[in-house]
VMD Tcl script that draws the C-alpha trace (Angstrom):
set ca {
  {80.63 -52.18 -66.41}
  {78.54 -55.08 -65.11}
  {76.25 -56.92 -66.96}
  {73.34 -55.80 -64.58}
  {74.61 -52.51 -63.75}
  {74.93 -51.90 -67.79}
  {71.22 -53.48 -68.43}
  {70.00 -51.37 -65.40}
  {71.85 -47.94 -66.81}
  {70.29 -48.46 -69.78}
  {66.86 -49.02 -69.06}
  {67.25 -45.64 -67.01}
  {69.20 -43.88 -70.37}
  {65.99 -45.53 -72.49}
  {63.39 -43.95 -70.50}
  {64.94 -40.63 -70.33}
  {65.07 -40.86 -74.21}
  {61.39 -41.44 -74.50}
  {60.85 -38.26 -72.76}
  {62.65 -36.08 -74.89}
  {61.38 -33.90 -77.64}
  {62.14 -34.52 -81.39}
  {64.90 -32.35 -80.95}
  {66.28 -33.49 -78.13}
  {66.24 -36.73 -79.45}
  {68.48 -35.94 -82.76}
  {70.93 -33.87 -80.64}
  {71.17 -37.05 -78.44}
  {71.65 -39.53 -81.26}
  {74.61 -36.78 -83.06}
  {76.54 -36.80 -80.01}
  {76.49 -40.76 -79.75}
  {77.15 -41.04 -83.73}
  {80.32 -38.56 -82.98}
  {81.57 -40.79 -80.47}
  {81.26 -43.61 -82.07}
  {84.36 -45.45 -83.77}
  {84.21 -47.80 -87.06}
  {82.49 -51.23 -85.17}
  {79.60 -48.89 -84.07}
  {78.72 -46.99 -87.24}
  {79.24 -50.40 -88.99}
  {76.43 -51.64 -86.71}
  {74.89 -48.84 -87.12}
  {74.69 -49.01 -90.80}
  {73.57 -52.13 -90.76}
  {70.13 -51.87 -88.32}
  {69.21 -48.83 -90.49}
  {69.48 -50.98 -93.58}
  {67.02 -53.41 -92.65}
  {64.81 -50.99 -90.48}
  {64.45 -48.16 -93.80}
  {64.68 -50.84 -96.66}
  {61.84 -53.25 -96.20}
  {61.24 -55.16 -99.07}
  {57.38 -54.69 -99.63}
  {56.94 -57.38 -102.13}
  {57.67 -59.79 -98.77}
  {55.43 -57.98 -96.39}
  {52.70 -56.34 -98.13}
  {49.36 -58.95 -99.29}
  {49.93 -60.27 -102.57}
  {46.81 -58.70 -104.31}
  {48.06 -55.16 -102.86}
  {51.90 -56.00 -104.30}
  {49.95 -57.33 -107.51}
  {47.93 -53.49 -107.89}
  {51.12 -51.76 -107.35}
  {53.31 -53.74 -110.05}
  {50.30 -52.41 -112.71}
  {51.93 -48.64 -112.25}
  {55.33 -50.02 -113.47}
  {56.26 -49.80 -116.80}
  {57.71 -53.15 -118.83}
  {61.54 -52.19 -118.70}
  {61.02 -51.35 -114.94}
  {59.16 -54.56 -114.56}
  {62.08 -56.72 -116.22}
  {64.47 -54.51 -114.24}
  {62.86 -56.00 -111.26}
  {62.78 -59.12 -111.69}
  {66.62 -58.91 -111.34}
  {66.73 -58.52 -107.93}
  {66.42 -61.68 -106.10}
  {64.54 -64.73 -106.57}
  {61.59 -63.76 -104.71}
  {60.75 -60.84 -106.71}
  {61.15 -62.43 -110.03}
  {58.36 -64.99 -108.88}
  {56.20 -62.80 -107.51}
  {56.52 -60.51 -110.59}
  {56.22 -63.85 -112.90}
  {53.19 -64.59 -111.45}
  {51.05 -61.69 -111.90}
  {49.05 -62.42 -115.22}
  {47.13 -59.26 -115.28}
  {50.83 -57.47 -115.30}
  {51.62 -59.19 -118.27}
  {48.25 -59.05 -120.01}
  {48.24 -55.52 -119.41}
  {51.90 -54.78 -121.36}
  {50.93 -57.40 -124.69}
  {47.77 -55.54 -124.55}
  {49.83 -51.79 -124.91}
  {51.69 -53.35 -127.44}
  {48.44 -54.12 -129.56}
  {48.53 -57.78 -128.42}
  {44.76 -59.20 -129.05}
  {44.24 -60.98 -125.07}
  {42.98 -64.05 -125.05}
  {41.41 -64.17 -121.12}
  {40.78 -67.89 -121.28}
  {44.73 -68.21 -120.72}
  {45.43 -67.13 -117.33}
  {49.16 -68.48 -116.99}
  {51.09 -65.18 -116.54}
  {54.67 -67.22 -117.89}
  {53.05 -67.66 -120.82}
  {52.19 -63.66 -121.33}
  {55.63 -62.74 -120.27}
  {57.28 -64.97 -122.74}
  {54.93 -62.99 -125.58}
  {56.32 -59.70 -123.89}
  {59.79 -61.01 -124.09}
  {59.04 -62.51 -127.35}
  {58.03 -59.02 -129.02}
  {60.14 -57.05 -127.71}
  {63.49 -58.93 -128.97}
  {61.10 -59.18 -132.44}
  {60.98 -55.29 -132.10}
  {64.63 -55.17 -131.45}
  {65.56 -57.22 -134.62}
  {63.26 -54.84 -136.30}
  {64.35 -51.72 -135.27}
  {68.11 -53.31 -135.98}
  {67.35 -54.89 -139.66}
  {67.83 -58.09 -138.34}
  {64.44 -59.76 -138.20}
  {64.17 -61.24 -141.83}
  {66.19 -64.00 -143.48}
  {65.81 -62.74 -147.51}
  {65.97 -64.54 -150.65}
  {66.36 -63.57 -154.10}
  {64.04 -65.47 -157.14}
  {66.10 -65.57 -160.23}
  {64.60 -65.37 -163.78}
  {63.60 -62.04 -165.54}
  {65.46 -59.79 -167.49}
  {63.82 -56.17 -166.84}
  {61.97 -54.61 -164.28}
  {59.58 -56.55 -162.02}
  {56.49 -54.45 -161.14}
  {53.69 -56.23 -160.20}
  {53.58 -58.84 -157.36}
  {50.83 -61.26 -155.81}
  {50.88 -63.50 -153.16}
  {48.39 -66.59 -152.66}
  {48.66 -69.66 -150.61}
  {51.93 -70.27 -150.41}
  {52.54 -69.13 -153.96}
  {54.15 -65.59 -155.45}
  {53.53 -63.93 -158.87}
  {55.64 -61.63 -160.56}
  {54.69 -59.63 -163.60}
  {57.66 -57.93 -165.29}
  {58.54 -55.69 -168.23}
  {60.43 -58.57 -170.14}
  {57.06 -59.64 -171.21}
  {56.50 -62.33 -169.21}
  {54.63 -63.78 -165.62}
  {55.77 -66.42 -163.24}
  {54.67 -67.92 -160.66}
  {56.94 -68.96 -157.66}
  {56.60 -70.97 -155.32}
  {57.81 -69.45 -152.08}
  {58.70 -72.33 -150.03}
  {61.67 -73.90 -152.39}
  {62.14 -70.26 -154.62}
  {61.12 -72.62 -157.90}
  {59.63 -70.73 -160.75}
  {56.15 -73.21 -161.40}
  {54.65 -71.72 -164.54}
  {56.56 -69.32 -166.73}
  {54.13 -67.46 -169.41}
  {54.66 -64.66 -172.07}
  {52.47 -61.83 -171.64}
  {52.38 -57.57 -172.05}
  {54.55 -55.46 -169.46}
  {52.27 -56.39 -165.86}
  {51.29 -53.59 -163.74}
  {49.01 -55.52 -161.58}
  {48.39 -59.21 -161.36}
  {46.30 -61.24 -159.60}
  {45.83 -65.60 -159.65}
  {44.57 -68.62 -158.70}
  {44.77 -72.24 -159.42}
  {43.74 -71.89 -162.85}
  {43.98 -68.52 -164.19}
  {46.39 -65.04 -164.38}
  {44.69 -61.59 -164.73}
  {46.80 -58.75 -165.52}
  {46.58 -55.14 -166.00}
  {49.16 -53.32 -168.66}
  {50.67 -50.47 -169.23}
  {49.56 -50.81 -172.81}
  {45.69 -49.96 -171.18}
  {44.00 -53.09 -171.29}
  {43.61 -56.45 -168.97}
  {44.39 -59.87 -169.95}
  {43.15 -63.42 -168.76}
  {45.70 -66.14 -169.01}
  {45.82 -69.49 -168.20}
  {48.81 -71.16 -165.97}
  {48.81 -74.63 -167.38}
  {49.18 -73.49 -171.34}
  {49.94 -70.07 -171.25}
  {47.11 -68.99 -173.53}
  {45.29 -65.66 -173.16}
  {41.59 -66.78 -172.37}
  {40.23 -62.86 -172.66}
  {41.31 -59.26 -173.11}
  {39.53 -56.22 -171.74}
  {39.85 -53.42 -174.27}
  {38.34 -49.78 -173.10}
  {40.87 -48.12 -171.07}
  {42.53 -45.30 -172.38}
  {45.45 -44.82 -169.54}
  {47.84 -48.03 -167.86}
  {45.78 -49.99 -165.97}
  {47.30 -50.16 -162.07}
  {45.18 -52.49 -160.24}
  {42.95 -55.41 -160.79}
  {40.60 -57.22 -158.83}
  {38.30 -60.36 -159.65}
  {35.44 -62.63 -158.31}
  {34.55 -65.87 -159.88}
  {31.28 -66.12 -158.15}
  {29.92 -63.08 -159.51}
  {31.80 -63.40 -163.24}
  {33.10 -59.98 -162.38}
  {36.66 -58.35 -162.83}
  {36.98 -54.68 -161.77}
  {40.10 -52.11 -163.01}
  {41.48 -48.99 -161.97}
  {43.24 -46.99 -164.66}
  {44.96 -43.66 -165.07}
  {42.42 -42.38 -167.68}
  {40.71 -41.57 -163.83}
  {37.91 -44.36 -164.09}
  {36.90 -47.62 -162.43}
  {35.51 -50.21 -164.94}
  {33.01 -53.26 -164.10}
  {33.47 -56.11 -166.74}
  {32.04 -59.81 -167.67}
  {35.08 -61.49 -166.20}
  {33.72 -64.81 -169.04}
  {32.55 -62.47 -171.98}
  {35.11 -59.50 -171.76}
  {32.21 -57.26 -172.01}
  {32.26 -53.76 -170.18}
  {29.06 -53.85 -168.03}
  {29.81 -50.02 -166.29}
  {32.32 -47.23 -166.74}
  {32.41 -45.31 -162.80}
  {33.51 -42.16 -163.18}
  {34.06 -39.45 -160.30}
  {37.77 -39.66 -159.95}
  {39.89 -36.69 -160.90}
  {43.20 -38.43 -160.67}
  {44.86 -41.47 -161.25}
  {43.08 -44.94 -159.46}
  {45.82 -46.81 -158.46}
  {44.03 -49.12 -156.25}
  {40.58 -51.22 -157.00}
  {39.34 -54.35 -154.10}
  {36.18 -55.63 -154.87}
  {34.87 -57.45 -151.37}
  {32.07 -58.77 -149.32}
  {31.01 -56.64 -146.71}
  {31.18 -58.00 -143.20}
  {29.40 -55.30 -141.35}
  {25.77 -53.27 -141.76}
  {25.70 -49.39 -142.23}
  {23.44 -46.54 -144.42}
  {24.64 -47.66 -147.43}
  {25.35 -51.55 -147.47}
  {24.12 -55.00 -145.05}
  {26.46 -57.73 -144.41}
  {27.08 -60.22 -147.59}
  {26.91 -56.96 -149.94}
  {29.64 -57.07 -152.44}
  {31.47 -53.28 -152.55}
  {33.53 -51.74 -154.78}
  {36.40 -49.60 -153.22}
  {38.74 -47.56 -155.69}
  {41.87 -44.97 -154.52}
  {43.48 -42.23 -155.94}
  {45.67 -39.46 -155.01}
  {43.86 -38.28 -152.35}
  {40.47 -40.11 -151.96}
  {38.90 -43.14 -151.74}
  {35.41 -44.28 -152.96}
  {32.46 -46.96 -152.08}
  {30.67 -48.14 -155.47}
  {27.79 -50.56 -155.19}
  {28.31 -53.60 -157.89}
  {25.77 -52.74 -160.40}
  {25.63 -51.95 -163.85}
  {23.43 -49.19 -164.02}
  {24.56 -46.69 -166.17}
  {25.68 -43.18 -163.95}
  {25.53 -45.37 -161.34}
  {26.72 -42.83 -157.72}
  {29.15 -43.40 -155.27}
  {27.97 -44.51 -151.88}
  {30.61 -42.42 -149.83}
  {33.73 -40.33 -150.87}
  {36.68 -40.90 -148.05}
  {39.62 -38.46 -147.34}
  {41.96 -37.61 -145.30}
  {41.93 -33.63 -145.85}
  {39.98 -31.19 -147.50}
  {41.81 -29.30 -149.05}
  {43.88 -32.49 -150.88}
  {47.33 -31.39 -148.75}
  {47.56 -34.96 -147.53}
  {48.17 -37.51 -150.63}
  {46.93 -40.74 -149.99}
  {49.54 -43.33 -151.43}
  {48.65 -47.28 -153.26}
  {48.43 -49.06 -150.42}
  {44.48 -49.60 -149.42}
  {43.65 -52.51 -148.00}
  {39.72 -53.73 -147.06}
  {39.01 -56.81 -145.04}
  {35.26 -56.39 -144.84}
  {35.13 -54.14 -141.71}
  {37.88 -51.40 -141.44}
  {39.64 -49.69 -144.77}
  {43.44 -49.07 -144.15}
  {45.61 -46.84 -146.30}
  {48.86 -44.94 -145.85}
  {49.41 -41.40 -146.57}
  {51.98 -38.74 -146.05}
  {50.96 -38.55 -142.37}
  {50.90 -42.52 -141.77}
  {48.43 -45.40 -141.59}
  {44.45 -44.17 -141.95}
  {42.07 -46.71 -140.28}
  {38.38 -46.19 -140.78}
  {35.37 -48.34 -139.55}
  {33.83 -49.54 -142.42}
  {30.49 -49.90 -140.66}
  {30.55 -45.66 -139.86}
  {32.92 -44.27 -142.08}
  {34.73 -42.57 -139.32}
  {38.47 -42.58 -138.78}
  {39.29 -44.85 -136.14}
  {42.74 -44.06 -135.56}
  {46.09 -42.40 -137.53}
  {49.45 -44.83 -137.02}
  {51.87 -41.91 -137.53}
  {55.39 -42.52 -138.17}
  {58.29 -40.41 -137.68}
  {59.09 -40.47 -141.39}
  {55.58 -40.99 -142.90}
  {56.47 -40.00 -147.35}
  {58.83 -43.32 -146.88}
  {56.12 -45.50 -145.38}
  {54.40 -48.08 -147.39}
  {51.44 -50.04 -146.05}
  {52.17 -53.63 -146.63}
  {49.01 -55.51 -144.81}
  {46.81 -55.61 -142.29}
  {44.14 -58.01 -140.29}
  {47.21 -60.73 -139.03}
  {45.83 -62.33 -135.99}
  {46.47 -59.60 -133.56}
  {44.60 -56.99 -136.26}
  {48.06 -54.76 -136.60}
  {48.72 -53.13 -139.58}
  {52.08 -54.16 -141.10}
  {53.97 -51.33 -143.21}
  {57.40 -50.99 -144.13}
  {59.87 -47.81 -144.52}
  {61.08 -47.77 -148.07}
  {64.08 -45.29 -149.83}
  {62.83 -43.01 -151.93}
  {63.52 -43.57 -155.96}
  {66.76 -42.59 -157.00}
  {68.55 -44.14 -153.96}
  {70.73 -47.11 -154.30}
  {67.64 -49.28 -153.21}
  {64.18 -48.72 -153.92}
  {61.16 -51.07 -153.22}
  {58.60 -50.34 -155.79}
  {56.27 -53.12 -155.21}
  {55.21 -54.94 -151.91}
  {52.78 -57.66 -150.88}
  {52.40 -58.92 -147.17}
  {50.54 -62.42 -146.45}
  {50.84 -65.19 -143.55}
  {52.17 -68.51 -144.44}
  {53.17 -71.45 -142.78}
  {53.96 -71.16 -139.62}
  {51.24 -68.31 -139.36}
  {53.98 -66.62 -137.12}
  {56.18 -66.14 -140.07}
  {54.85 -63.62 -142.97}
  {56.41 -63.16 -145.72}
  {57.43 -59.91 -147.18}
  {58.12 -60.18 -151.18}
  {58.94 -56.68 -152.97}
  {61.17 -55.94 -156.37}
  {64.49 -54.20 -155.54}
  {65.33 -51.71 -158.13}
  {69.21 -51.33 -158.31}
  {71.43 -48.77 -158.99}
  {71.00 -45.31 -159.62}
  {72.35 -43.97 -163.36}
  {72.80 -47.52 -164.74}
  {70.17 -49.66 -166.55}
  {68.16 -51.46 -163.62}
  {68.57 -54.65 -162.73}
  {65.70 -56.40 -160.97}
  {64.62 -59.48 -159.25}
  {61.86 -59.79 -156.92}
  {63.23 -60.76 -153.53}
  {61.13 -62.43 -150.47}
  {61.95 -61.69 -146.67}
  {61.11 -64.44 -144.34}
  {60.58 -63.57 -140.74}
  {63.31 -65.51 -139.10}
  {62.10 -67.98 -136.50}
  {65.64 -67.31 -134.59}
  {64.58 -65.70 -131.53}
}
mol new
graphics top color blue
foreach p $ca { graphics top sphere $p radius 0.5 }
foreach p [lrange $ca 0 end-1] q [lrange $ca 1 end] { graphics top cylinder $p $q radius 0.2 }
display resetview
């Protein structure tokens, strides 16, 4: 057929098309697909590719493509970005996108930084840190080398780790080079805390000791506890130490004198947990700058003024059930505004400021789950899944703090060995690797 008589047959088929129903029309387009050999339905195949699959990232306005990329979840996102180049830079370049999933990862945003590369790397970033979590492969540990029983009490400070063991003995490590600084005699530790100058511990044999680093000589002991005394806490500025003890009582003492200045009592089990610390927020019971007193047990947690006032009440009386079937376990921690503390359910937040509980971190194996730390620089709680005791391993003692880089804490914790043989100990540290 002519050019001409083929352009005028078709313009005549065309019109004829236009004026048939739906119907018609799909009837009309089988019975030209059925006669159709290979070359046609290729061409076919083709036009209907490009006519069906628009890319909308190309035509749509940016701010509309931006709004629909919000509904997509991170995988998806990344998923996408696979496809050509164009959609990887359009998807790149959204910075609320990528804001939006380091926010629903508990990311703390920082608006003033609008580059959306940068909040996709911190995506990428924490999800391959996740990864080497979930795998056991984030931390590069080392082992510090120098008692002879059990190590059960561990502080970290500035760069610096103490270990208080049942050999008798303290020492104080530094964490960067693993060298032991100061090595000093003492009772069995089961709680320390230091500074520059000075070592407090709390004993098993139900009293607190003073020591100093440089000569190793006890400066003070605190004699009035009749149970093991699990945690200590201290403030120079106010000459005050303050213990928890398994006789069920708090004690306030003359951190100079050694002189017991108030016995709290209200507990009915064990306080394995004491913080004394200046309150950063205002409610009923305290303004900002107050000192509190916050002690744990089994299954509550209390808020003592710092006083010495004899019978002197407790300001408030936290739990996390009524009728004690939740067991709270030693792992409060206070920064002045919230109170965090693992239980048998998970991590307990409350607002210090209200007393109410702001949120529960549950885990899918919560009577394994120890609450290392909390308040890093994106305000997550850290906590840790241990093995239970018994096991082959068995973390008994764990302390969380930031170092240098700040994007690197360290985890130190005693590994109990073996399961009917004596125990051998050493306190080991786990670095967060910087291989990413």
């Amino acid at each position: 057929m002519e050019k001409a008589v083929f352009e005028g047959w078709l313009e005549s088929v065309s019109a004829s098309f236009l004026s048939l129903s739906d119907q018609q029309r799909n009837q009309s387009l089988d019975q030209l697909i059925s006669l159709s050999n290979a070359v046609q339905l290729r061409h076919l195949s083709n036009g209907l590719e490009a006519l069906l699959k628009r890319d909308f990232l190309r035509l749509l306005p940016l701010e509309l493509t931006f709004y629909l990329l919000r509904w997509l979840d991170p995988q998806t996102l990344l998923t996408c970005c696979l496809v050509c180049k164009q959609w990887n830079k359009v998807i790149s370049a959204c910075t609320e996108v990528w804001q939006g999933v380091c926010r629903d990862l508990g990311w703390r945003i920082d608006d003033s930084i609008q580059d959306a590369s940068h909040w996709k790397g911190v995506y990428l970033k924490a999800k391959l840190r996740m990864m080497q979590l979930k795998n056991q492969e984030a931390f590069e540990t080392s082992s510090l080398i120098g008692h002879s029983a059990r190590v059960y009490a561990l502080y970290y400070k500035d760069g610096l780790l103490c270990t208080g063991s049942d050999d008798l003995s303290a020492k104080l490590w530094d964490v960067r080079t693993g060298q032991c600084i100061y090595a000093i005699q003492t009772h069995t530790c089961a709680t320390v805390k230091f500074d520059e100058q000075k070592l407090v511990t709390g004993s098993f044999d139900n009293t607190i000791a003073c020591w100093e680093w440089s000569t190793g000589a006890k400066i003070q002991q605190f004699r009035g506890h009749t149970g093991a005394v699990f945690s200590v806490d201290y403030n120079d500025d106010l000459d005050t130490l303050v213990s928890g003890s398994a006789d069920f009582s708090v004690k306030v003492w003359a951190l100079s004198a050694g002189a017991c200045l108030n016995t709290l009592t209200g507990h009915t089990e064990w306080v394995t947990k004491v913080i004394l610390q200046k309150s950063e927020v205002e409610s009923v019971v305290h303004c900002p700058g107050d000192y509190i007193l916050l002690s744990a047990d089994k299954f509550e947690i209390k808020v003592w003024p710092i006083g010495r006032e004899i019978n002197c009440k407790c300001l408030k009386t936290l739990s996390v059930s009524e009728d004690r079937s939740v067991c709270l376990q030693p792992r409060l921690q206070f920064d002045g505004r919230y109170i965090v503390c693992s239980s048998d359910l998970g991590v307990y937040q409350w607002d210090f400021a209200s007393f109410d509980i702001l949120r529960v971190i549950k885990t899918q194996d919560p009577a394994n789950l120890s609450l290392l730390s909390f308040g890093s620089p994106n305000e997550a709680p850290a906590s840790c899944q241990e093995s239970p005791p018994g096991s082959m391993g068995w973390m008994g003692e764990m302390t969380l703090a930031s170092c240098s880089p700040p994007a690197c804490p360290i985890i130190a914790f005693t590994w109990f060995c073996g399961r009917k043989t004596p125990l051998q100990v050493k306190p080991t540290m786990a670095r967060l690797s910087t291989a990413m």
